[in-house]
C-alpha positions in Angstrom: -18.9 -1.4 -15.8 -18.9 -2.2 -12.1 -19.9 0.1 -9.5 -18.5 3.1 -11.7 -15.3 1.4 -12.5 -14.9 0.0 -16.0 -12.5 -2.8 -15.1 -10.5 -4.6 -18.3 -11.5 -8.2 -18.4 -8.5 -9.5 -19.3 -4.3 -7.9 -19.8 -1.0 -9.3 -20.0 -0.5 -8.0 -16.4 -3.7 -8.0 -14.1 -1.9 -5.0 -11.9 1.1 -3.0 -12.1 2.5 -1.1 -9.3 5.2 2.1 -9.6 7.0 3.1 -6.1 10.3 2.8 -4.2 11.9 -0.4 -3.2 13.3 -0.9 0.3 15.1 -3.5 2.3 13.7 -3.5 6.2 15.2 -4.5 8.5 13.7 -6.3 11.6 15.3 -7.1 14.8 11.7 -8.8 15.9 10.6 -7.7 19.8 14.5 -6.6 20.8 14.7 -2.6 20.1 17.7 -1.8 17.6 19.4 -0.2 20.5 20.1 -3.6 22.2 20.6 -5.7 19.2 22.1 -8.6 18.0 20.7 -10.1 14.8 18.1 -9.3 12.6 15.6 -10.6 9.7 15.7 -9.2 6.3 12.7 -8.3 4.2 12.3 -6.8 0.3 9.7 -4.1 1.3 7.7 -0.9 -0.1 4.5 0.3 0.4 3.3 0.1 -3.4 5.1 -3.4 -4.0 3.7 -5.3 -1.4 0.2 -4.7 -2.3 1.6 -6.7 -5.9 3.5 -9.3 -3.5 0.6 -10.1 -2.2 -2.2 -10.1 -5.3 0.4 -12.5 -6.5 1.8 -14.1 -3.7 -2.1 -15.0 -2.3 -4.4 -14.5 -5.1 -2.7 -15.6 -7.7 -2.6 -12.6 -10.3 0.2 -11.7 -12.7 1.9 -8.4 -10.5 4.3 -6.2 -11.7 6.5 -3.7 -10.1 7.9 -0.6 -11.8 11.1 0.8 -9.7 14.5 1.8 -9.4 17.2 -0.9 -8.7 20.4 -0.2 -7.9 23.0 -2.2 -9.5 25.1 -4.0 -6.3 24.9 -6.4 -3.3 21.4 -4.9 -1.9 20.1 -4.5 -4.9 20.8 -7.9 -5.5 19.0 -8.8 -2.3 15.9 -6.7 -3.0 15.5 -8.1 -6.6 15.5 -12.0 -5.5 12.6 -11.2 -3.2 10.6 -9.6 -6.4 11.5 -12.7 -7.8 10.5 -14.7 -4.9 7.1 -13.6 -4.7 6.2 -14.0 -8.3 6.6 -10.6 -8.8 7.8 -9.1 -12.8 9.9 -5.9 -12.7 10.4 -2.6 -14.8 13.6 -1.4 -13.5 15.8 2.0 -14.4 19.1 0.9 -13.0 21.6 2.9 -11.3 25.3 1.7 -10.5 26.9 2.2 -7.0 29.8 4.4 -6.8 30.7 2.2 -4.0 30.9 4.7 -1.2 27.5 6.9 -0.9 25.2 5.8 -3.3 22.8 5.7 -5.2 21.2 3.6 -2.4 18.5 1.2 -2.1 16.8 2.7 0.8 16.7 1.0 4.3 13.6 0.9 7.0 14.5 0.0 10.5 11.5 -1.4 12.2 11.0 -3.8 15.5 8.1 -5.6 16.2 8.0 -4.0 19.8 5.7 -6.0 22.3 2.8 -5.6 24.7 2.5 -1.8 26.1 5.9 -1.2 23.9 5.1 0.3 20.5 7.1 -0.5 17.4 9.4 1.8 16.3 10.0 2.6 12.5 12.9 5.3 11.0 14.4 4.9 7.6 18.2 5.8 6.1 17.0 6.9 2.7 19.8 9.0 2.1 20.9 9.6 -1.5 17.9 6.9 -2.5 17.9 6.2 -6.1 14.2 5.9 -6.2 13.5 9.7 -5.1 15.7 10.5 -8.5 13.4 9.0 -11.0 11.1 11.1 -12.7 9.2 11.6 -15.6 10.5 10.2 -18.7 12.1 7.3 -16.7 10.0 4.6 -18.1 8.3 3.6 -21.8 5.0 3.4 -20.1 3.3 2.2 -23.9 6.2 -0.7 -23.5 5.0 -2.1 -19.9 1.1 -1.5 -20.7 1.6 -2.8 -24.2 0.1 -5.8 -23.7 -3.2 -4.8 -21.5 -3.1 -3.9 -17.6 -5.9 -4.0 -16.1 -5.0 -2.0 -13.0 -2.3 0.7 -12.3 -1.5 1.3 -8.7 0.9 4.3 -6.6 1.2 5.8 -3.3 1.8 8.4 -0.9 5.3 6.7 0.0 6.9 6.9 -2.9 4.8 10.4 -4.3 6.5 11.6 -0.5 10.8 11.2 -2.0 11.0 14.2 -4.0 8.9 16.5 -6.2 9.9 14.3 -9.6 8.3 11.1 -7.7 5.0 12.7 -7.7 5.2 14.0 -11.0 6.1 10.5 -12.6 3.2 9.1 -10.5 1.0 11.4 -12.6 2.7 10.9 -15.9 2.0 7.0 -14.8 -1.7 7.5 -14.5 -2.4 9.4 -17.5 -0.8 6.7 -20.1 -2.7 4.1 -17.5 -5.7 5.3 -18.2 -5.7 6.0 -21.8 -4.3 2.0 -21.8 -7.8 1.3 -20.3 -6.5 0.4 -16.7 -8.3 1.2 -13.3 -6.2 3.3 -11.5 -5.6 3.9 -7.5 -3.7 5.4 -4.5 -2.7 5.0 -1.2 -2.7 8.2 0.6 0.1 6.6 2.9 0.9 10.2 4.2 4.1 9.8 6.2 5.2 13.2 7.9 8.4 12.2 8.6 9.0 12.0 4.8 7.7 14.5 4.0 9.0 16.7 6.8 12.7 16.4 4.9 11.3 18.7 2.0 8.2 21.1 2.9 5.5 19.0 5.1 2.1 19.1 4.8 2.2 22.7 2.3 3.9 20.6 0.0 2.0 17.1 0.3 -1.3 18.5 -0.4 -0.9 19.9 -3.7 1.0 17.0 -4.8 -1.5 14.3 -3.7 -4.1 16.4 -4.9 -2.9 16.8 -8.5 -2.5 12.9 -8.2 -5.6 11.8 -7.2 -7.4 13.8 -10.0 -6.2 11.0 -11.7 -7.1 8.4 -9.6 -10.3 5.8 -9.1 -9.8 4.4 -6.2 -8.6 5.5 -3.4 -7.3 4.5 0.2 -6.1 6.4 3.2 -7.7 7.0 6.6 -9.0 9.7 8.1 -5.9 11.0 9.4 -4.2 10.8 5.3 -7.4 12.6 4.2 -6.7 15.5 6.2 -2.9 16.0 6.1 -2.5 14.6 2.7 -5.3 16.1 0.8 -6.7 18.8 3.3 -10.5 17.6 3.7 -11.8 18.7 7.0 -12.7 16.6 9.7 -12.9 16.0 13.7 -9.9 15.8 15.6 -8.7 11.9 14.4 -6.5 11.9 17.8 -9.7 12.4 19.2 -12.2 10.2 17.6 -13.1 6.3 17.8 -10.7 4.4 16.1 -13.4 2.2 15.5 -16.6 4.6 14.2 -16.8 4.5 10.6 -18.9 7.4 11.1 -16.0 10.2 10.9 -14.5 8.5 7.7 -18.0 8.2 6.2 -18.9 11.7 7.1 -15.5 12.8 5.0 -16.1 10.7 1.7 -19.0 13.6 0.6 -16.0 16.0 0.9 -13.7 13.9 -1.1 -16.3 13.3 -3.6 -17.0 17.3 -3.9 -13.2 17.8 -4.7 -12.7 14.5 -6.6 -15.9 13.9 -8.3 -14.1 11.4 -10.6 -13.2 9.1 -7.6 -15.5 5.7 -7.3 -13.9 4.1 -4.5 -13.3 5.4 -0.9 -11.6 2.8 1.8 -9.9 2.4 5.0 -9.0 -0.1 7.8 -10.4 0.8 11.0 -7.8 0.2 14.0 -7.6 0.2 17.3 -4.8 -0.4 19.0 -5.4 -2.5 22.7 -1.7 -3.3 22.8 1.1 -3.8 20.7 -0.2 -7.4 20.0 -3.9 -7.0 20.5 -6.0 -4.9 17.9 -9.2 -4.3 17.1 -9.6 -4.6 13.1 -12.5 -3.2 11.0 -12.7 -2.2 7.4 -15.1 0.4 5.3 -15.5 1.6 2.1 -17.6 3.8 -0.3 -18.1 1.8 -3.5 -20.6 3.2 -6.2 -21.8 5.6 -3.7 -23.4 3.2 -1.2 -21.4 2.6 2.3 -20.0 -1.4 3.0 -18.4 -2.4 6.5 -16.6 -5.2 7.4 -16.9 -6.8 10.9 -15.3 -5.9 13.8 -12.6 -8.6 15.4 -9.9 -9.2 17.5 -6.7 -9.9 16.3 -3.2 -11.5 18.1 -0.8 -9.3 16.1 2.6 -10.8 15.5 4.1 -8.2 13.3 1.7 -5.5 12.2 4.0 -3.7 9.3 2.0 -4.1 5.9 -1.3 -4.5 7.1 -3.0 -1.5 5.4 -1.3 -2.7 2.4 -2.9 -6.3 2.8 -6.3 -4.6 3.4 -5.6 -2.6 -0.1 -4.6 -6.0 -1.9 -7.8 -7.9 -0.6 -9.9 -5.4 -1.8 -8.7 -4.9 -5.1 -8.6 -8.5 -5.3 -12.4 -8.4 -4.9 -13.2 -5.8 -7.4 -10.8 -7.5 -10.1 -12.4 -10.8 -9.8 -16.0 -9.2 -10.0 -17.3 -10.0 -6.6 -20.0 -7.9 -5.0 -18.8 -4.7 -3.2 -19.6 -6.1 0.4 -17.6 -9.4 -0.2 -14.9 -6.6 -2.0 -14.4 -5.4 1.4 -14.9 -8.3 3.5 -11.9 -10.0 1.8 -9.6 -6.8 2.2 -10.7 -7.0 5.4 -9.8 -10.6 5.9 -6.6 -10.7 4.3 -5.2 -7.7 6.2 -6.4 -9.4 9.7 -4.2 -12.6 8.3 -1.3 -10.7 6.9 -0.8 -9.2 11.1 -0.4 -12.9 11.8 3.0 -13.9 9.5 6.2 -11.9 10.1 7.7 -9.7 7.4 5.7 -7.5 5.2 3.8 -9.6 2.5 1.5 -12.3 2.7 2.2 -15.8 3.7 -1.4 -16.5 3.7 -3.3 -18.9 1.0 -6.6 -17.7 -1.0 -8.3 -20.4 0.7 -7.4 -19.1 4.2 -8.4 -15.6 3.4 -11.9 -16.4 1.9 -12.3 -19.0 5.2 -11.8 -16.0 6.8 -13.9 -13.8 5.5 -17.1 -15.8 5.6 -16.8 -16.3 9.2 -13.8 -18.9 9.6 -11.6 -19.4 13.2 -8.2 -20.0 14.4 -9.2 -23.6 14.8 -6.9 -26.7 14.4 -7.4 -27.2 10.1 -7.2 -31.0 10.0 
C-alpha cells in the first residue's frame, strides 16, 4: 500500500474512465463570430485524462460512455479508436432531426490580451440520459482495473449522471480499483438545473467514494462547499490557500488520500505561469514554478490529472508523482487539440529539468 492507496499491481485495464463524450470544435485564434473553417477534436473531460495515460504513457485506457449511433458518433468513436483508447458504449439511435445528440463544445484558442471563449450545444445530449443500471459494471471490471476515474463534467448533465457515477465507484472499489475525481465544477452546467445548491450535495455524496481527488480552490468551494479566501482574490500562484483547505476536505472526507491541483496564472492568453501541488499521504509536494508559451490551453488540468496518476500507478515517489503531472500538463498547453501529442520520454525530460532546446 502506497501513501494510503492500495493500488492493484496488475488488471486487464490499468484505468477506466466513465463521462460524456463530445466533439469540439476549434476555429484556432479567429473568434466563431468571424469564422471560416475549423479543426475537429473527440473531447471530454473524463476521456482525455485516458487519451492521454494511453496515448503518452502507454497504459491500457478505457472509456465508458454513451455513443450515439450516426455520422458524429461515428466521428467521436474513430478518435477513441485513434488514441488507443477501448470503449463501453450504451448506444442510442438518432431520430434524425433533434437527437439524441453527441454534445458539441465551441472553443477558440483566443490570443494575447483576448481570452478564449468556450459555450457548448448540449441540447438533448444522450450522455445526460444514462443512469444507473446502464452498464454491467462486473462485465467491464471482470478482468482487474486498477483505477476507476469520473468527474464533475459529466456528474454536472443531470441528477442520473451523478448517481451512475456513484453506482460506478462502489462496484470499482469492491473490484479492488483506486478510485478518483475531478471536481471540474462548471457553473454554466450546472446553472441549466439548480447551481451550486444542487452541485454540492451531488459531489459530495460522490466523493465519499473517492480516493483521490482533483479540483482547485475555486471547485473546492462551489463544488463541495469547504471554506476559503476569496479565490478571485488570492495568488494564483500560493499553494498556501489550497494547502490551508486540504485539512477541511480531510475533516469532511477522511477517507480521501490524495489532494491536487495546478496552480495558474494567467500573464496572457499565451503566456502562463504553471505550478502544481498535492497532498499525498498527508505530507504537502510542489512542483516548480515555469513559464509556459501556450498554444492552445483546453485540457491542461486534465493532462496535469493524467501525469499524476501516471506517477502513482507506476509506483514512483510522491514528489516525482507530481512533478510528472506537472510536466505533462505544461507539454500538453504546447500541441493543439485536447489530448496529448507528447512522448513519455519528453514528459520525464521535462520533469527532471529539461528545455525547449533543439533535440538532435
Amino acid at each position: 500500500m502506497a501513501y494510503g492507496l492500495d493500488i492493484r499491481p496488475q488488471g486487464d485495464l490499468d484505468f477506466v474512465a466513465l463521462g460524456a463524450l463530445n466533439h469540439r470544435l476549434d476555429p484556432g485564434v479567429v473568434p466563431f463570430r468571424k469564422a471560416a473553417r475549423c479543426d475537429i477534436y473527440a473531447s471530454g473531460a473524463e476521456f482525455n485524462v485516458a487519451a492521454n495515460l494511453a496515448d503518452c504513457f502507454g497504459l491500457r485506457a478505457a472509456i465508458v460512455s454513451a455513443m450515439v449511433d450516426y455520422p458524429i458518433g461515428d466521428l467521436i468513436a474513430e478518435g477513441v479508436r485513434a488514441k488507443g483508447v477501448s470503449a463501453f458504449y450504451k448506444h442510442f439511435e438518432h431520430n434524425g432531426v433533434n437527437g439524441p445528440n453527441m454534445a458539441t463544445v465551441y472553443s477558440d484558442r483566443g490570443y494575447g490580451a483576448r481570452p478564449p471563449v468556450v459555450f457548448y450545444n448540449r441540447a438533448n445530449e444522450a450522455a445526460a440520459e444514462l443512469g444507473p443500471g446502464d452498464f454491467n459494471w462486473g462485465q467491464i471490471f471482470g478482468g482487474g482495473v486498477r483505477w476507476f476515474h469520473s468527474g464533475g463534467v459529466f456528474a454536472s448533465l443531470s441528477e442520473s449522471t451523478g448517481e451512475l457515477i456513484i453506482e460506478a465507484m462502489k462496484a470499482a472499489k469492491a473490484a479492488g480499483a483506486v478510485t478518483s475525481f475531478d471536481l471540474n465544477y462548471r457553473a454554466k452546467l450546472w446553472g441549466v438545473w439548480g447551481g451550486q445548491d444542487k452541485a454540492v450535495p451531488a459531489y459530495s455524496r460522490i466523493v465519499e467514494q473517492v480516493d483521490v481527488l482533483v479540483g482547485n480552490e475555486e471547485d473546492l468551494q462551489k463544488g463541495l462547499g469547504i471554506k476559503g479566501p476569496d479565490v478571485e482574490r488570492a495568488s494564483a500562484l500560493d499553494p498556501s490557500t489550497f494547502v490551508a483547505m486540504i485539512d477541511e476536505v480531510r475533516k469532511s472526507f477522511p477517507q480521501v488520500k490524495v489532494v491536487a491541483t495546478t496552480l495558474r496564472e494567467v500573464l496572457s492568453t499565451n503566456r502562463h505561469r504553471w505550478g502544481a501541488v498535492a497532498s499525498i499521504g498527508g505530507k504537502v509536494y510542489s512542483a516548480p514554478t515555469c513559464d509556459l508559451d501556450v498554444l492552445d490551453r483546453v485540457g491542461g488540468g486534465d493532462g496535469f490529472a493524467a501525469g499524476l496518476f501516471y506517477g502513482l500507478l507506476a509506483g514512483e515517489d510522491p514528489e516525482e508523482a507530481v512533478r510528472l503531472g506537472w510536466a505533462h500538463g505544461a507539454l500538453l498547453t504546447t500541441f493543439p487539440g485536447d489530448q496529448t501529442m507528447a512522448t513519455l520520454q519528453q514528459v520525464l525530460d521535462f520533469a527532471r529539468g529539461g528545455s525547449a532546446r533543439v533535440q538532435r
